[in-house]
PyMOL commands that place a pseudoatom at each C-alpha (Angstrom):
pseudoatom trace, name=CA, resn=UNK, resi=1, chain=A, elem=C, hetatm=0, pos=[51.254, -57.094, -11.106]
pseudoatom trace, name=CA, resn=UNK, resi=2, chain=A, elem=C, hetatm=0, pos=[51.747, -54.139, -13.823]
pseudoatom trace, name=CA, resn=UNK, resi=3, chain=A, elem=C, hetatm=0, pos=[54.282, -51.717, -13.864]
pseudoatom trace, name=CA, resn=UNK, resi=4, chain=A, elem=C, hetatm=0, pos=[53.957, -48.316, -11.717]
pseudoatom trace, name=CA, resn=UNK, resi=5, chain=A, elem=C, hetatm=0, pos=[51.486, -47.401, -8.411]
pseudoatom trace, name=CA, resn=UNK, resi=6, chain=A, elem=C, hetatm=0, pos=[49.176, -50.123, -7.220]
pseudoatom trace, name=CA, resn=UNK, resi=7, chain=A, elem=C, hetatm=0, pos=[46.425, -51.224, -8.849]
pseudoatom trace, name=CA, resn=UNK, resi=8, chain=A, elem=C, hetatm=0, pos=[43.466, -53.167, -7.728]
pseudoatom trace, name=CA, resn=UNK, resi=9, chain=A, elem=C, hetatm=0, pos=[44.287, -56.793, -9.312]
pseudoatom trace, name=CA, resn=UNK, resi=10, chain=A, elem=C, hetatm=0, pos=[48.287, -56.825, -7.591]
pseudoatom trace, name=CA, resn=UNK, resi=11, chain=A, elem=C, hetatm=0, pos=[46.995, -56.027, -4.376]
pseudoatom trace, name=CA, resn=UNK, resi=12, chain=A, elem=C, hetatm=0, pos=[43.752, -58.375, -4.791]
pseudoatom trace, name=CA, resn=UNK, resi=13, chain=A, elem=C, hetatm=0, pos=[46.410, -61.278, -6.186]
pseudoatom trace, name=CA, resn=UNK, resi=14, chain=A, elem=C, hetatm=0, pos=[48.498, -60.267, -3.057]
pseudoatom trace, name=CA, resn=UNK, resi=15, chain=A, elem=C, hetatm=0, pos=[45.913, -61.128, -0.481]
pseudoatom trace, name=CA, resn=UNK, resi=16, chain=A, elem=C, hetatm=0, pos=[45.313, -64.442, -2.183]
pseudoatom trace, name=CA, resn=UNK, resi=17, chain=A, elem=C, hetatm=0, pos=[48.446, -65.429, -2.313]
pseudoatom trace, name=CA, resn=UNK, resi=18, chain=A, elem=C, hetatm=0, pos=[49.015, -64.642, 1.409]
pseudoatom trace, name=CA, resn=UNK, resi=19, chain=A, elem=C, hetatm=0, pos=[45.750, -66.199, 2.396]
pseudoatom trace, name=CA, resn=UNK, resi=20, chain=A, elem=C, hetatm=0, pos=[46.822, -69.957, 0.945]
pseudoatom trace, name=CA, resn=UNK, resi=21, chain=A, elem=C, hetatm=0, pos=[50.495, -69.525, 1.472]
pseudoatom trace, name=CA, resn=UNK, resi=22, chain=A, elem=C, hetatm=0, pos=[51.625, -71.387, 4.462]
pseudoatom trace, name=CA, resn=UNK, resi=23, chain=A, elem=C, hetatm=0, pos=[53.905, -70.343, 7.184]
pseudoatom trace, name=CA, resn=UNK, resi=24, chain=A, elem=C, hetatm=0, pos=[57.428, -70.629, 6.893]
pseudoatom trace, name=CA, resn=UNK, resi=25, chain=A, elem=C, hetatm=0, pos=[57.150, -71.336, 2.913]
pseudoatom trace, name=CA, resn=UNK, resi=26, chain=A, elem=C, hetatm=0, pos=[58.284, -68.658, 0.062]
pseudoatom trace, name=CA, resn=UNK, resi=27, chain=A, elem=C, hetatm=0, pos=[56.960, -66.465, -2.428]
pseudoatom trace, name=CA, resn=UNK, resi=28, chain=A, elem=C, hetatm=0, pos=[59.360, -65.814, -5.635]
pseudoatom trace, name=CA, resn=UNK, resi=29, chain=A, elem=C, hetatm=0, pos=[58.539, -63.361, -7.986]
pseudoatom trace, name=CA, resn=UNK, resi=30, chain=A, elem=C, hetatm=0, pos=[60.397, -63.529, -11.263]
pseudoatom trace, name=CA, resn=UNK, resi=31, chain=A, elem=C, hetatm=0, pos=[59.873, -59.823, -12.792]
pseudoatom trace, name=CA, resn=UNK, resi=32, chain=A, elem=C, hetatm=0, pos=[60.972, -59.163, -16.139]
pseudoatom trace, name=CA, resn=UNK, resi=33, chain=A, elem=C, hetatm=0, pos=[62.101, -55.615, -14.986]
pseudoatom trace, name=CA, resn=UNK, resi=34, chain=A, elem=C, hetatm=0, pos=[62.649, -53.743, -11.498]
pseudoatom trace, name=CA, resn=UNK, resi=35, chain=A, elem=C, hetatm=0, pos=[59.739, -51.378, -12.658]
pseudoatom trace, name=CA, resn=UNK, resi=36, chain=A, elem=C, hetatm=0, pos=[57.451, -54.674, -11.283]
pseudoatom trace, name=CA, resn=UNK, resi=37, chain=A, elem=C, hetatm=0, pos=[59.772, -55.056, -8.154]
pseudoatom trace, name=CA, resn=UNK, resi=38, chain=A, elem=C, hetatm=0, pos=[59.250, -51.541, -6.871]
pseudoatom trace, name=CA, resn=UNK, resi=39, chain=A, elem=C, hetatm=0, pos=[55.348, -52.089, -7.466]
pseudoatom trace, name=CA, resn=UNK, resi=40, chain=A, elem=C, hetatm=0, pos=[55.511, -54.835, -5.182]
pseudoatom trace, name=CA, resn=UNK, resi=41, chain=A, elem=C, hetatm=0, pos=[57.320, -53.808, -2.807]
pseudoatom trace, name=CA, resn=UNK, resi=42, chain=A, elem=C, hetatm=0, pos=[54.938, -50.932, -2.571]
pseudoatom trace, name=CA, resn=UNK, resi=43, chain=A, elem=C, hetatm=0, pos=[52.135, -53.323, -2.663]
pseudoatom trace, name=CA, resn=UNK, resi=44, chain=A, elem=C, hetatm=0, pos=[53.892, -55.068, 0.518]
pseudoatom trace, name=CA, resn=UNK, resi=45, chain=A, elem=C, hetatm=0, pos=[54.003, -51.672, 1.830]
pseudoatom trace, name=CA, resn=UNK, resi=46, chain=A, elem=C, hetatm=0, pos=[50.469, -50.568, 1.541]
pseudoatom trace, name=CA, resn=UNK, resi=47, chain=A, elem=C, hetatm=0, pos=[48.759, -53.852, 2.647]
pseudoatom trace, name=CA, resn=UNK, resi=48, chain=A, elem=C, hetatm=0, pos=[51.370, -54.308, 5.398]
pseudoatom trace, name=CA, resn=UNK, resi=49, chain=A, elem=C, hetatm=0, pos=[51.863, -57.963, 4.638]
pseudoatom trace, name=CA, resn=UNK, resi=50, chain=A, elem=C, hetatm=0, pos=[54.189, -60.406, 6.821]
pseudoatom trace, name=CA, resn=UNK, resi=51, chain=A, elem=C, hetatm=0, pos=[56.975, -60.474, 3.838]
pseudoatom trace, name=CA, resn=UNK, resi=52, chain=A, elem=C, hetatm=0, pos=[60.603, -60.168, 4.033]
pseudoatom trace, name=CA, resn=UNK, resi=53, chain=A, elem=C, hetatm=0, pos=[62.114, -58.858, 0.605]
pseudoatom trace, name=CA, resn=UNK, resi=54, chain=A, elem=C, hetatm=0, pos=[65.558, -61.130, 1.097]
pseudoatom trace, name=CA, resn=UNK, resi=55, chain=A, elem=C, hetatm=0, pos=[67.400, -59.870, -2.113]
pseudoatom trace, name=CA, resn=UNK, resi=56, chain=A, elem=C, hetatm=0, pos=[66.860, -58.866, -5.577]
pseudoatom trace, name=CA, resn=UNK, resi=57, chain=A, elem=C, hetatm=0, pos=[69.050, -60.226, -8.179]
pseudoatom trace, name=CA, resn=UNK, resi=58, chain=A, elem=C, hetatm=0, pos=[69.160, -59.131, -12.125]
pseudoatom trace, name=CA, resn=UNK, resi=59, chain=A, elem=C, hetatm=0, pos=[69.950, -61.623, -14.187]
pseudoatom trace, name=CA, resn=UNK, resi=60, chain=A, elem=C, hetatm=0, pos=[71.379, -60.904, -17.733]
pseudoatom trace, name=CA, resn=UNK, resi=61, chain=A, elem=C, hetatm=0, pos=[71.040, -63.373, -20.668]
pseudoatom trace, name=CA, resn=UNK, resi=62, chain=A, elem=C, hetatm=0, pos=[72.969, -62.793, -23.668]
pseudoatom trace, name=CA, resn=UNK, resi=63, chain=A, elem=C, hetatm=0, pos=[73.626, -65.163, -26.726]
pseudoatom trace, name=CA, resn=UNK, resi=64, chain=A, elem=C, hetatm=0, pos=[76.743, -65.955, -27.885]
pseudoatom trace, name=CA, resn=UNK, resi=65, chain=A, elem=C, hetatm=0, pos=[77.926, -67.805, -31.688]
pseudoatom trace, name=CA, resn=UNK, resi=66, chain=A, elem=C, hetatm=0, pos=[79.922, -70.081, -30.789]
pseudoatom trace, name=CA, resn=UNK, resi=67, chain=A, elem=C, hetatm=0, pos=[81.249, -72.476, -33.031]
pseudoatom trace, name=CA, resn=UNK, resi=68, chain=A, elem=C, hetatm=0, pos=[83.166, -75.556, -33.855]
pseudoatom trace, name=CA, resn=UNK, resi=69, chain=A, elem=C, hetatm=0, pos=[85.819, -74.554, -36.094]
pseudoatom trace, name=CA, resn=UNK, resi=70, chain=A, elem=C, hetatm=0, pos=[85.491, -76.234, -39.673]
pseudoatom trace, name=CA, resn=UNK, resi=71, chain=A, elem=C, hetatm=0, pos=[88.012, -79.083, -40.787]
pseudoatom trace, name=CA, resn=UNK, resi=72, chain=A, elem=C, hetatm=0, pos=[89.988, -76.562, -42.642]
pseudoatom trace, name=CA, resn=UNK, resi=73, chain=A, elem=C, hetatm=0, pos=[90.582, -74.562, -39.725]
pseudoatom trace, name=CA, resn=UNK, resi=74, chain=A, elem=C, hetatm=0, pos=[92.085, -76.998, -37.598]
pseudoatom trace, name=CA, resn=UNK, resi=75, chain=A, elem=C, hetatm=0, pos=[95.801, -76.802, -36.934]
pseudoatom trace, name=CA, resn=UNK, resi=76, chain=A, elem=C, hetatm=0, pos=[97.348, -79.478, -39.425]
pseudoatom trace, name=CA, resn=UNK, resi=77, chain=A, elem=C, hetatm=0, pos=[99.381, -82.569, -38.110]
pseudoatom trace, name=CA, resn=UNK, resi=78, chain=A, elem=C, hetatm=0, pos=[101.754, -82.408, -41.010]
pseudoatom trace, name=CA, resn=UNK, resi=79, chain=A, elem=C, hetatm=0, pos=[105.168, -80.830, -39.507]
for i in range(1, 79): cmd.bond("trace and resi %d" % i, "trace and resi %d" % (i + 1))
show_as sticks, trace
zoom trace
């Protein structure tokens, strides 16, 4: 589903999903921005599909240098 309004293949892959997913069972949707969750919701919206939207969570990945200090660094056992 692309970003913004709702075009023809979200709402098309909507009513696929819906037709093989079986009662009681989930759909996730992992978005890579909340752009795509408002377009779904509005796809929900205009097809009036049985979904509940439960929560929406953003989760924020960030990579950090950590390292092992070197031998040189260590605290020394000499006193």
């Amino acid at each position: 589903m692309g970003g913004g309004g709702a075009d023809a293949g979200g709402l098309c892959a909507l009513l696929t999903l819906t037709s093989v997913l079986k009662p009681d069972h989930f759909l996730v949707y992992y978005p890579p921005n909340l752009t795509q969750v408002v377009t779904l919701l509005e796809h929900l919206k205009i097809l009036a599909l049985p979904y509940l939207q439960e929560r929406t969570l953003e989760v924020i990945h960030r990579e950090w240098g950590v390292h092992s200090p070197s031998p040189s660094h260590t605290p020394s056992s000499n006193k």
